[in-house]
C-alpha positions, 0 to 999 in steps of 0.5 A: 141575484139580477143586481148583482148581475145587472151591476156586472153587465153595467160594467161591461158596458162601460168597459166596451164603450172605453174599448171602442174609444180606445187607441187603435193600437190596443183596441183590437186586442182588448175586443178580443178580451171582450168576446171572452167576457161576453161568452160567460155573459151569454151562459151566465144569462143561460143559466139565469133563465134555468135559475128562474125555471127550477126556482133556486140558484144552482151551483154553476150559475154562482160558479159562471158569476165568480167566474164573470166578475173575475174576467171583468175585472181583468178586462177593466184593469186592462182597458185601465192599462191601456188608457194610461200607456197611451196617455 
């Protein structure tokens, strides 16, 4: 349950760290992508905290993690974009 998890929030940090380097032209708008991805981070790490309480991995805990995973990639082949156009 956490590698995978932890794997992904790697990710993202990456992500924000090309964010932050990125041109001003495309940074604002790929902050705005990040805020999103980081909401479904904060309830994905909410719900863990329940997983963890009750014992077992509920449906909306693997519902917020395919859903985490799939706005990640979006936003990773975005920043991917964006690197390449300003290059």
């Amino acid at each position: 349950m956490s590698t995978n998890l932890e794997e992904m929030q790697t990710r993202l940090e990456i992500v924000w760290t090309s964010i932050i380097n990125s041109e001003p032209e495309t940074r604002l708008d790929l902050k705005r992508m990040y805020k999103a991805v980081e909401k479904v981070n904060i309830e994905l790490s909410k719900e863990a905290i329940n997983c963890r309480r009750i014992g077992k991995i509920t449906p909306k805990y693997n519902e917020l993690l395919t859903k985490f995973d799939e706005i990640l990639r979006h936003l990773e082949q975005y920043v991917t974009f964006s690197i390449l156009i300003s290059s």
